[in-house]
N, CA, C and O of each residue as an XYZ file, in Angstrom:
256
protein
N       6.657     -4.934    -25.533
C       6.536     -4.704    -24.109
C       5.874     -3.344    -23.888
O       6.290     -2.407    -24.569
N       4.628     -3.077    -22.778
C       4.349     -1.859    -22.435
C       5.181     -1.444    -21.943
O       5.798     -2.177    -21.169
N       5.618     -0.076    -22.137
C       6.023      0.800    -21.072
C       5.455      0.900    -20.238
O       4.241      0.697    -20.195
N       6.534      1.429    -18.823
C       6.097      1.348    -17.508
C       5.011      3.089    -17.532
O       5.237      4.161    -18.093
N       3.951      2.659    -16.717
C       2.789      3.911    -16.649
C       3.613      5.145    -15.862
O       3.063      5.109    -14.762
N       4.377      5.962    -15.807
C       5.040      6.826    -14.792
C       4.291      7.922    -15.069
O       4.649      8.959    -14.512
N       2.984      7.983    -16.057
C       1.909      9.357    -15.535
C       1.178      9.100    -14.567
O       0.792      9.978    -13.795
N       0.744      7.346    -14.408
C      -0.319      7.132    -13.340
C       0.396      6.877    -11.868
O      -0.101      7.197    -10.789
N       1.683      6.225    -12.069
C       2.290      6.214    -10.960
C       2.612      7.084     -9.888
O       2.593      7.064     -8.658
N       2.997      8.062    -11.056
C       3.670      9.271     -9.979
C       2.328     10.400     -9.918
O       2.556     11.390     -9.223
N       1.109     10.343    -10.507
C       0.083     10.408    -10.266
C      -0.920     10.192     -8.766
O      -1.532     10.958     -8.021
N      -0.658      8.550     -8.835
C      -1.223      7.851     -7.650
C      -0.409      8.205     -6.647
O      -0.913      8.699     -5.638
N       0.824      8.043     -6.727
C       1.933      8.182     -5.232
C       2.048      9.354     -4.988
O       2.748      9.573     -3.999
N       1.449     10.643     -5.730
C       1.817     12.350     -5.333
C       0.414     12.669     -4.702
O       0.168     13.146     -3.594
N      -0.478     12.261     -5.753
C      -1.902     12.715     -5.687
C      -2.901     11.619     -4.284
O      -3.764     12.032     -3.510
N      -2.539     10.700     -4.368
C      -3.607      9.852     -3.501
C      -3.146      9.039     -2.665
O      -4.019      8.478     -2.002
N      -1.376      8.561     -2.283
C      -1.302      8.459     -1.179
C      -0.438      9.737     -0.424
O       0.256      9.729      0.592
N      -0.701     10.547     -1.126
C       0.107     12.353     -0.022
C       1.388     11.903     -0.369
O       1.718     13.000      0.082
N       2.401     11.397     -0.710
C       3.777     11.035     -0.723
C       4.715     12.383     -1.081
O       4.201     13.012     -2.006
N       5.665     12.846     -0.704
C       6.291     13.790     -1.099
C       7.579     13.647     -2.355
O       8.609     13.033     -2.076
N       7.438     14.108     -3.362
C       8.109     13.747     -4.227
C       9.602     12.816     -3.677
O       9.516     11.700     -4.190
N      10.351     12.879     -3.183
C      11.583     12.219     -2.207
C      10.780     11.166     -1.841
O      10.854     10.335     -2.747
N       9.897     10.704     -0.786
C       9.229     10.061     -0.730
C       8.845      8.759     -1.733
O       8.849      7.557     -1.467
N       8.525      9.427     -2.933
C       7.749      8.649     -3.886
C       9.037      7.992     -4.791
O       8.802      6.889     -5.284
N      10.510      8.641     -5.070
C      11.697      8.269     -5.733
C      11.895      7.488     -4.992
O      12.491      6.525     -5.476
N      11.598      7.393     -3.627
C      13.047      6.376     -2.666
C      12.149      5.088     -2.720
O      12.649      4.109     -2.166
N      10.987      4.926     -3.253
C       9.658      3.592     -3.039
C      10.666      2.506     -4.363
O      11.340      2.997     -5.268
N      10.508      1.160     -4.128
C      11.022      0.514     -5.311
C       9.486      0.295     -6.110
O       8.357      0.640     -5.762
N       9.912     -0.338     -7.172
C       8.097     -0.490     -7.896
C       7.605     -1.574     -7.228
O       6.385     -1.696     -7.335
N       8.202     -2.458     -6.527
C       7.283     -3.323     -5.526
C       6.543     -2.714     -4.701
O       5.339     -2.936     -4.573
N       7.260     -1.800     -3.997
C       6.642     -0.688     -2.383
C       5.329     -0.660     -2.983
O       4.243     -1.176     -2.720
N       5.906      0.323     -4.122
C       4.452      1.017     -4.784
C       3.337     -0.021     -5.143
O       2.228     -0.149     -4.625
N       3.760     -0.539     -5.889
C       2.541     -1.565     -6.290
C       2.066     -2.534     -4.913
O       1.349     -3.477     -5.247
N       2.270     -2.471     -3.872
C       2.062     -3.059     -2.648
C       1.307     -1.698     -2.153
O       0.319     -2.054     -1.510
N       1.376     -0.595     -2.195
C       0.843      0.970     -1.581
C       0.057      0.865     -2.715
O      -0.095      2.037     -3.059
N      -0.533      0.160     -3.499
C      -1.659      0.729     -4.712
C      -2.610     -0.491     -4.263
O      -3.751     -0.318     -3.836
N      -2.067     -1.595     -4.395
C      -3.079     -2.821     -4.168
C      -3.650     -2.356     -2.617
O      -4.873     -2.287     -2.742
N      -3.316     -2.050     -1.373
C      -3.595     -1.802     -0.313
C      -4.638     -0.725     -0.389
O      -5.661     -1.035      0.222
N      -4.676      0.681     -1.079
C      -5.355      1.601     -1.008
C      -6.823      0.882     -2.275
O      -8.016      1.143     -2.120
N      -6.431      0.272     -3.062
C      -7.392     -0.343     -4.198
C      -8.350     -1.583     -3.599
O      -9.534     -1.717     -3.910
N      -7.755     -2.303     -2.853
C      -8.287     -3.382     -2.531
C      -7.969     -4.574     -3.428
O      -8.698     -5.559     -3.543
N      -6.793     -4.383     -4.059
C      -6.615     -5.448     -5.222
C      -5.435     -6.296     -4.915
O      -4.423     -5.738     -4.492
N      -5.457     -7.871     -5.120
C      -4.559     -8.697     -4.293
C      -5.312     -9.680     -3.836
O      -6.474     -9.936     -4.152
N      -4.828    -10.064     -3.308
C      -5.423    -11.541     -2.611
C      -6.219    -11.083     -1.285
O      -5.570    -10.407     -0.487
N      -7.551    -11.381     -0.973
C      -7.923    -11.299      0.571
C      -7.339    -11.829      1.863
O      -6.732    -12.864      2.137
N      -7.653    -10.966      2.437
C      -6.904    -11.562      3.548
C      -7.629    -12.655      4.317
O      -8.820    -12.549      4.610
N      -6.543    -14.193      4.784
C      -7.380    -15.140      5.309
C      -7.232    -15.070      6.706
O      -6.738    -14.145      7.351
N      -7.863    -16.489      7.257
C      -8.065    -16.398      8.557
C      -6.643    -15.808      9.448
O      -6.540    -14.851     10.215
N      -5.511    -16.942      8.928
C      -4.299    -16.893      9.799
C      -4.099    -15.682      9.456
O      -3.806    -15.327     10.598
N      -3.962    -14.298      8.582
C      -3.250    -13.431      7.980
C      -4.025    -12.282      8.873
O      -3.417    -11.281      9.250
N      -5.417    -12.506      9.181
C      -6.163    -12.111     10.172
C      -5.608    -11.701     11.475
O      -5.419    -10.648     12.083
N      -5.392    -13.173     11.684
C      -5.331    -13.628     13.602
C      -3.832    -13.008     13.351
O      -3.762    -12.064     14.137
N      -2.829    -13.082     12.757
C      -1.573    -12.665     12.545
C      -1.501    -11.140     12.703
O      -0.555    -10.775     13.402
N      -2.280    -10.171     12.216
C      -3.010     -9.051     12.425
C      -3.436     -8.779     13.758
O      -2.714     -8.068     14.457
N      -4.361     -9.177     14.154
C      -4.668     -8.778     15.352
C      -3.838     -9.041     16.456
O      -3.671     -8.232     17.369
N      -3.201    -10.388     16.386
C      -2.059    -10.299     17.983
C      -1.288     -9.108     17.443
O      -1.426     -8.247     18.312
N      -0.349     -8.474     16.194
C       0.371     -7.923     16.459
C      -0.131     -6.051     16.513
O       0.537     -5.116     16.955
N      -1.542     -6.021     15.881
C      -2.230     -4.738     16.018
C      -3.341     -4.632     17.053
O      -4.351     -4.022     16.702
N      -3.295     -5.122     18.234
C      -4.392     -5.602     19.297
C      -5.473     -4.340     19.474
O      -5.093     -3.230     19.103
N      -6.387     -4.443     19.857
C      -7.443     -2.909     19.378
C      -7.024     -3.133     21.332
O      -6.797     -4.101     22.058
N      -7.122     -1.354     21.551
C      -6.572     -1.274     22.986
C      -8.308     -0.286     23.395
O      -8.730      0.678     22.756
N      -8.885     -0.850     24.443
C      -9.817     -0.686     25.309
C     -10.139      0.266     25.849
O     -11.326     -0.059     25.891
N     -10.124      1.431     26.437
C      -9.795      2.522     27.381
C     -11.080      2.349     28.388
O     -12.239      2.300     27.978
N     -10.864      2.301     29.171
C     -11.905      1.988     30.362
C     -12.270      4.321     30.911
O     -13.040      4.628     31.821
């Protein structure tokens, strides 16, 4: 079995998403690996419904 990477981890979560050490302990390794695929682009694309699911609940607001 590899060992788990905890140079790149606590690497990525200090260095490139700003996390504050407290911060980065209280994440489970799901959080994180969900906060790495998001900043990487790695994962599944997002489809139509996951889209439209997106936008009703993040609606882009207008300012007149």
């Amino acid at each position: 079995m590899t060992p788990f990477p905890w140079r790149q981890a606590i690497g990525f979560g200090l260095g490139v998403l700003k996390l504050s050490p407290e911060q980065f302990w209280r994440m489970t390794p799901r959080e994180l690996g969900f906060a790495i695929e998001a900043v990487t682009g790695r994962g599944a694309p997002l489809d139509r419904a996951g889209l439209a699911a997106l936008m009703k609940r993040f609606p882009d607001e207008h300012h007149a």
